[in-house]
C-alpha positions in Angstrom: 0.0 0.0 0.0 2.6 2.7 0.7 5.1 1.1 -1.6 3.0 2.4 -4.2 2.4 5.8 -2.6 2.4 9.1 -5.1 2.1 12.7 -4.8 -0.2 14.5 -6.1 1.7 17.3 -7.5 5.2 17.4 -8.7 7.2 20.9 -9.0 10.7 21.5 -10.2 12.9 24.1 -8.3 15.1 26.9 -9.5 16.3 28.8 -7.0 15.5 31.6 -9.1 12.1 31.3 -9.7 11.8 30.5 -5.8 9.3 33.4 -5.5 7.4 32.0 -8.4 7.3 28.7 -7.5 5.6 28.8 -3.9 3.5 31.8 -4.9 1.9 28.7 -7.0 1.7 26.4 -4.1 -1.6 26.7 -1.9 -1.7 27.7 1.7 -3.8 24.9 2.6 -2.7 21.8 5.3 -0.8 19.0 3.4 2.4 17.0 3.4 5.2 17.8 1.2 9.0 16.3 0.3 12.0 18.2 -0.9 14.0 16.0 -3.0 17.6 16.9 -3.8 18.9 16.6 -7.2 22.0 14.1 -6.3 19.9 10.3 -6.3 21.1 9.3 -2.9 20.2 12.4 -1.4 17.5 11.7 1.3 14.1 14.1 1.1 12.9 16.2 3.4 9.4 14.8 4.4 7.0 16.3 6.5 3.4 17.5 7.1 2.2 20.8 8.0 -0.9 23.3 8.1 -0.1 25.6 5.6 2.1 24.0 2.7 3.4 27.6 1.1 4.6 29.0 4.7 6.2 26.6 5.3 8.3 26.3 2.0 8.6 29.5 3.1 10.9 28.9 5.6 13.0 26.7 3.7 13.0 27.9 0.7 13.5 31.6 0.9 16.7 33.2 0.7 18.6 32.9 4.3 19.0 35.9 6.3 22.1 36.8 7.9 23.5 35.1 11.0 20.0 32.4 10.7 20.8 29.4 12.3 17.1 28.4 10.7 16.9 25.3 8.3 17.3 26.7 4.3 17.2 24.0 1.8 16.7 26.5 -0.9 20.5 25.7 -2.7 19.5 21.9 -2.1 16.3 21.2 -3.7 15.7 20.4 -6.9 11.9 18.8 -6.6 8.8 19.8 -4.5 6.2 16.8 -4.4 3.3 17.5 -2.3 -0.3 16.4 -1.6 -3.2 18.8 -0.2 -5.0 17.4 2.7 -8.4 17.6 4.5 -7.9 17.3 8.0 -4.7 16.4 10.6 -6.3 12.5 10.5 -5.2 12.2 6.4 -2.0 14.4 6.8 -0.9 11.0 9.4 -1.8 8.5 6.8 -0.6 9.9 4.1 3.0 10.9 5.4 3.0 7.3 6.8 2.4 6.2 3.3 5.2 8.7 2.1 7.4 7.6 4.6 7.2 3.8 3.5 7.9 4.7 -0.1 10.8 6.7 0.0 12.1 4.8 3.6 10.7 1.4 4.1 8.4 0.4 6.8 11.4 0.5 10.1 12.2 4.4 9.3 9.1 5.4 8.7 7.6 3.5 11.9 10.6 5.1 13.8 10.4 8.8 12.2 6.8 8.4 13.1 7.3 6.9 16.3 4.3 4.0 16.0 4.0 1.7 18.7 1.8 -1.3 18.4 -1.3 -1.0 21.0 -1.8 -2.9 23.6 -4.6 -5.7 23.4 -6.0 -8.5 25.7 -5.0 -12.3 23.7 -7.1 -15.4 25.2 -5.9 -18.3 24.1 -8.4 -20.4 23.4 -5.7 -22.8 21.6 -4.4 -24.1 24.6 -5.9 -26.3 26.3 -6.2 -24.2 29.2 -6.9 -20.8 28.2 -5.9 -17.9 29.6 -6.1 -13.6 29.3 -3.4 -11.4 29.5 -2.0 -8.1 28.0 0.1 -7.9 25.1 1.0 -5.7 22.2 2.9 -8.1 20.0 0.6 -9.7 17.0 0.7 -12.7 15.3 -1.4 -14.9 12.8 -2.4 -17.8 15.4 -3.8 -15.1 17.6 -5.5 -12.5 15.4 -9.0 -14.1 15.9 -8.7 -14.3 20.3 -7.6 -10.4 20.0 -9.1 -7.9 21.6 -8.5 -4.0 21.2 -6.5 -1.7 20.9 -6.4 0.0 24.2 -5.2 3.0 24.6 -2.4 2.0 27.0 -1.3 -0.9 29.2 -2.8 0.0 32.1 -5.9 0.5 30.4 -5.7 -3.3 29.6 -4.8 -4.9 32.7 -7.2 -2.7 34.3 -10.1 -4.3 32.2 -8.6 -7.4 32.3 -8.3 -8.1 35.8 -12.0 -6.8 36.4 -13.1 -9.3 34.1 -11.4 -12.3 35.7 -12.4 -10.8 39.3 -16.0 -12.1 37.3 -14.7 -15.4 36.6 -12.7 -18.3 37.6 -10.0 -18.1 34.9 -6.5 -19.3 35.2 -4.2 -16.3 36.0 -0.6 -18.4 36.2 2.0 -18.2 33.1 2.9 -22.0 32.7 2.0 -24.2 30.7 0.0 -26.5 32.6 0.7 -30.2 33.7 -2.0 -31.1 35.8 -1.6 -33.5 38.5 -3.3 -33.9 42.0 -0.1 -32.9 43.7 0.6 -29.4 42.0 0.8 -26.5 45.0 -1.6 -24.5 42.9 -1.5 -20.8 43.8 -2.9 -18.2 45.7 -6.1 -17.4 42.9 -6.6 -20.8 44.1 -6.6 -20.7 48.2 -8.8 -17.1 47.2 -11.5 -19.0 45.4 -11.1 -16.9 42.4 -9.6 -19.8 40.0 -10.8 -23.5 38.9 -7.8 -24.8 39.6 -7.3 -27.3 36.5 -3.6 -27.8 37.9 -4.7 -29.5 40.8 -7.6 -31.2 38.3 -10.4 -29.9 40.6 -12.2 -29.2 37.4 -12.9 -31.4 34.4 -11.3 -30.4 30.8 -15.0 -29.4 29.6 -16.0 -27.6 32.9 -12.6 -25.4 32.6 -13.3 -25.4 28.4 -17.3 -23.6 29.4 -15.9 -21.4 31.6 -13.1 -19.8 29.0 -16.0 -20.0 26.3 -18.1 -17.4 28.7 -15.1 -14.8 28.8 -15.0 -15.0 25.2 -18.5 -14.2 25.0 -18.3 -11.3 27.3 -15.0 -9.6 25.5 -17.1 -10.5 22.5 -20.4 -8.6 23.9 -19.1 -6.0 25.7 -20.6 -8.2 28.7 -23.9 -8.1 27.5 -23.6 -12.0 27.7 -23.3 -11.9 31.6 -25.7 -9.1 32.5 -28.5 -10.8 30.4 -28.0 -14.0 32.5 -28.1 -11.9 35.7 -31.0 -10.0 34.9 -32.8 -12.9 34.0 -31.6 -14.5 37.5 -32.9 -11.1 39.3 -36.2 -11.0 37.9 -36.4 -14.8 38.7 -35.7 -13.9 42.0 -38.2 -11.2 42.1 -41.1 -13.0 40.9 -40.1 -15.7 43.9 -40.1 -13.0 46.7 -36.7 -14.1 47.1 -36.0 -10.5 47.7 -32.1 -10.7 49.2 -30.9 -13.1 46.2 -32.7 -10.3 44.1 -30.3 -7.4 45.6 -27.7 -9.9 45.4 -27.6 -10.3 42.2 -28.5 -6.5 41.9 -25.2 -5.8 43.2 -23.2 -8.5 40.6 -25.2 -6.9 37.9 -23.3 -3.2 38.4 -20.0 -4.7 39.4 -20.2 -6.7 35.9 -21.5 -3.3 34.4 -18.5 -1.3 35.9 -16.1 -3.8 34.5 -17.5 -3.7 31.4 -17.6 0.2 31.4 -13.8 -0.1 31.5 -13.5 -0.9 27.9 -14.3 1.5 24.9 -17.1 0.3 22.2 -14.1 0.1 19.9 -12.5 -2.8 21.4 -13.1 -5.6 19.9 -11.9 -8.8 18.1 -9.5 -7.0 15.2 -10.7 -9.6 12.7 -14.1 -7.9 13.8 -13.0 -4.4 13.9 -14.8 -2.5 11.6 -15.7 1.2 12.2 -16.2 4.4 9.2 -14.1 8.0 9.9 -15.5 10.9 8.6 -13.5 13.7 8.3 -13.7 17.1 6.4 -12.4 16.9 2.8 -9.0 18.9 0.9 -10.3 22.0 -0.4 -11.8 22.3 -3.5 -13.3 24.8 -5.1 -15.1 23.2 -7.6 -17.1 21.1 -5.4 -17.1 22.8 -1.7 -19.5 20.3 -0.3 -17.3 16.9 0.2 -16.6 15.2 2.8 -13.9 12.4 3.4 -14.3 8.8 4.2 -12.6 6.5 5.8 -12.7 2.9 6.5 -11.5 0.8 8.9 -11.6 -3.0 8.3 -10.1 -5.9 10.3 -7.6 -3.3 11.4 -6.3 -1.9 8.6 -7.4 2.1 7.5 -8.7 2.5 3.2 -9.5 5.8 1.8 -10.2 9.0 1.5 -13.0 8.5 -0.6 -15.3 11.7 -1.2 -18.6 12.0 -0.4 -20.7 14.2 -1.9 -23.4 16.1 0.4 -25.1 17.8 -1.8 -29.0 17.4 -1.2 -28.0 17.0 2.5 -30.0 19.9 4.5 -28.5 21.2 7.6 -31.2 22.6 9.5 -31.4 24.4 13.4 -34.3 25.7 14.9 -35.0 27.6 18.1 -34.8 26.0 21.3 -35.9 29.0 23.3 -39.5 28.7 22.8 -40.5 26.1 25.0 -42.5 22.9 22.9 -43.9 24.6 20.1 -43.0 23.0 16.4 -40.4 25.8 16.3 -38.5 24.7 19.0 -36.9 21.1 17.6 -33.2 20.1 17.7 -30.5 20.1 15.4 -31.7 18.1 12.4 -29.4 17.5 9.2 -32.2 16.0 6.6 -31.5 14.3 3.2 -33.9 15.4 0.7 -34.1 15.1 -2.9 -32.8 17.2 -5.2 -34.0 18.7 -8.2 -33.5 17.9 -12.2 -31.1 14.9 -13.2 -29.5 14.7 -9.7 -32.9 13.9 -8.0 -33.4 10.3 -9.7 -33.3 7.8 -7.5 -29.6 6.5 -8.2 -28.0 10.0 -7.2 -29.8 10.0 -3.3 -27.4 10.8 -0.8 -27.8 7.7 0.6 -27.4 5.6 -2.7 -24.1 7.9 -3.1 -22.8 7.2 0.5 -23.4 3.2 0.1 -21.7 3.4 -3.1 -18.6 5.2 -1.5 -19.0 2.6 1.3 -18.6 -0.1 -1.6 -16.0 1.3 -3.4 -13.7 1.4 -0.2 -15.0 -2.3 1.0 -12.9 -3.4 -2.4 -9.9 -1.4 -1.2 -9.3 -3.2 1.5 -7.9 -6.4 1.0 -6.7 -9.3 3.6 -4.3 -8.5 6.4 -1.3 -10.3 5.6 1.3 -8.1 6.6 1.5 -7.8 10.5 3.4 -4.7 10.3 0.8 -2.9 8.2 -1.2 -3.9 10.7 0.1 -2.6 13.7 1.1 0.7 11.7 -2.5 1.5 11.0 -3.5 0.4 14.3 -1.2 2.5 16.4 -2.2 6.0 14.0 -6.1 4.9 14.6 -5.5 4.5 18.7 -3.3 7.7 18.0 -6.4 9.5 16.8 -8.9 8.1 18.6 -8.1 7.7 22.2 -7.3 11.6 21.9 -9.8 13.8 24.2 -13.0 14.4 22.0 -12.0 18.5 22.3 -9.0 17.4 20.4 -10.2 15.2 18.1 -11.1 16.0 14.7 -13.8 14.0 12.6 -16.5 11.8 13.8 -15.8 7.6 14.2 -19.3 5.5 13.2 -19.5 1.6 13.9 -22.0 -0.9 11.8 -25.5 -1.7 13.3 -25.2 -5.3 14.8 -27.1 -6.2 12.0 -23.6 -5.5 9.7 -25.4 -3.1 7.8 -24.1 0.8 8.3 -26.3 3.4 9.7 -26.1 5.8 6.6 -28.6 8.8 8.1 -26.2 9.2 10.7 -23.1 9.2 8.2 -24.8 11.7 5.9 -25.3 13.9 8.8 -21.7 13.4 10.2 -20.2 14.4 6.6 -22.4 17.1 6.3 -21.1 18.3 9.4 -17.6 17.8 8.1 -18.4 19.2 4.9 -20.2 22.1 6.1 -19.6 22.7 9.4 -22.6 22.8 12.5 -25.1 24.8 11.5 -25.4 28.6 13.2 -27.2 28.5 16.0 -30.4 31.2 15.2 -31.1 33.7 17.6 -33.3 33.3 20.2 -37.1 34.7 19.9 -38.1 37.0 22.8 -41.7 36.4 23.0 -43.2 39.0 25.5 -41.0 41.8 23.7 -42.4 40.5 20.5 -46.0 40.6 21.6 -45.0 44.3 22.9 -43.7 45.2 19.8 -47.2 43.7 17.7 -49.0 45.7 19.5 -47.6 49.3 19.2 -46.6 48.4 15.5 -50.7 47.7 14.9 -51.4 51.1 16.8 -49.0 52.8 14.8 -50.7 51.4 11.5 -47.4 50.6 9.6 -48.7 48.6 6.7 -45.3 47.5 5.4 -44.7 45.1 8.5 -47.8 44.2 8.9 -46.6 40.7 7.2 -44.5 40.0 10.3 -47.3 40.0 12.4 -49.0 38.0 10.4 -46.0 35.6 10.6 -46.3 35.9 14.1 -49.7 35.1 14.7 -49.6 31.8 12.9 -46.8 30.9 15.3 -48.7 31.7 18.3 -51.4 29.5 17.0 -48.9 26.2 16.7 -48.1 26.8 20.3 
């Protein structure tokens, strides 16, 4: 994928038509390289908010006594690409940085680290869970994440063992009646299979219900509870009942520890929307994203025209005038309004088109390089992060209202909030404009009135 990487735009240098030259390139957020003329030179590779500026600083003539980087005698090539928002500048210097370096430098220059994930290892004949940020084929499927740290992980993971009665111990086991087990053991907080206190297919059920509940999001467990509870209830069996109350919000609390994002990485599926590079021509893009099994495809542009961004006031208490933000698709006019060029027909089609991008994981570093900028991006605080993140319903379908209204968003920005109506001034100011006998805003009143009567 990055092996393959180009730039958009390719620009030879002359020092003397410098002035020329970046007067031609847009101040608009990208990534650019500055290639030297000599083949083995290296390029200078790096992303930015405002390509010209920043040229700028290279690339002008030096002033005196500046100990400030100029490349200006150096550089024989400008390649650049124009970007949309700081989550495409990542991936596409990542993608520069492969092609001209190779995957070590650019995962160094970049500074990727794979995340950290929880691995049960349902392969052995005793699972177990623990934390790990190494991949590997064997393990993909049992994978769960990423999390956006360590600690994060063996936080959720202990809560989730404090649920069940899951082998905690690093050995591979040998049972036999004479083992000295461990203290999970003398705590009642482990089956003990070393000691064979358990059957094989006892200790089998009990790893299958952990894989259900990282699979669930503990839905698994809390279904069983409340069933249990209500059980309970029914039976007047009313301390059992706040019993298994109070496992029902310890299981909740533990599964409140992990985001809706982690999940099995074969499974991990989720569509970023972020704002689109400028263009002039068609202002109302947005760019798309997808993430699948792990691995990030795209931009693809989606187009939100026909989308509506509407916002009413709020002020007014619970009239028909006073509903919340709503961003409505609605049809447009002329050729574009046949059924084939809907916004939602368009955003499925985009949908398609990056589904066929993304092809089997088969390269484990890939993997964990897309991985690592994702967590990068996501686990930022939401004040700080750029773009919207949407997972598929649990049907497998995608829940396209909601993606036309994030892109529009993207595209477009949140609509203006209108002002808000003052409703005793206004019926002050119907009143004197009446006496006064204005007739040419006389229509506003009018207006008025029919509002009054929704209320």
């Amino acid at each position: 994928m990055g092996l393959t990487f180009h730039f958009d735009h390719i620009v030879p240098f002359e020092p003397e038509r410098a002035e020329e030259i970046l007067r031609a390139v847009p101040a608009l957020p990208g990534v650019f390289a500055l290639c030297g003329a000599r083949e083995g030179d290296e390029p200078y590779l790096t992303r930015t908010a405002d390509l010209r500026r920043r040229m700028r600083r290279l690339l002008d003539p030096p002033e005196s006594q500046s100990k400030r980087l100029n490349l200006r005698e150096k550089v024989a090539r400008i390649e650049y690409c124009v970007t949309g928002s700081e989550f495409e500048s990542s991936l596409v210097l990542y993608q520069a940085a492969v092609a001209l370096f190779g995957y070590t430098e650019a995962r160094r220059r970049l500074k990727l680290h794979t995340p950290y994930f929880l691995r049960l290892t349902m392969e052995n004949a005793y699972p177990r869970v623990y934390s790990t940020n190494r991949l590997s084929k064997r393990g993909l499927p049992h994978l769960y994440g990423p999390f956006p740290s360590r600690a994060a992980a063996e936080r959720y993971c202990d809560a989730v063992l404090d649920l069940f009665k899951l082998r905690r111990c690093w050995e591979d086991l040998e049972p036999y009646p004479g083992h000295p087990g461990c203290v999970y053991g003398e705590m009642k907080k482990c089956m003990e299979p070393c000691k064979q206190a358990c059957t094989p297919e006892e200790y089998a059920a009990e790893a299958r219900a952990v894989e259900a509940f990282f699979d669930t999001h503990g839905e698994s467990r809390l279904a069983v509870i409340e069933q249990e509870r209500e059980q309970a209830s029914a039976e007047m069996e009313f301390e059992k009942a706040a019993a298994l109350h109070g496992l029902w919000q310890k299981v909740k609390a533990a599964a409140a520890l992990a985001d809706e994002m982690v999940q099995p990485i074969p499974k991990l599926r989720a569509l970023i929307v972020q704002a689109a590079a400028e263009d002039r021509e068609r202002p109302e893009q947005a760019a798309l994203f997808l993430l699948e099994g792990g691995c990030i495809a795209g931009p693809e542009r989606l187009s939100t025209l026909g989308v509506r961004a509407v916002k009413e006031q709020t002020s007014v208490g619970s009239s028909l005038f006073a509903q919340p933000l709503m961003l409505q698709a609605v049809p447009l006019e002329g050729e574009a309004g046949t059924p084939a060029d809907s916004p939602e027909v368009r955003a499925a089609a985009v949908l398609a088109v990056l589904e066929a991008r993304v092809g089997k994981v088969n390269d484990l570093a890939l993997l964990s390089d897309h991985l690592s900028l994702f967590k990068r991006w996501y686990y930022r605080p939401e004040k700080q992060r750029t773009g919207e993140v949407f997972l598929p319903n649990a049907d497998g379908g995608w829940p396209m209202r909601r993606i036309l209204r994030g892109a529009a968003r993207a595209a477009l920005g949140e609509p203006k909030k209108m002002a808000e109506t003052q409703r005793e001034a206004a019926k002050g100011a119907k009143t004197k404009i009446l006496h006064e006998g204005r007739p040419d805003v006389e229509r506003v009143v009018v207006v008025a009135d029919k509002r009054e009567k929704l209320d």
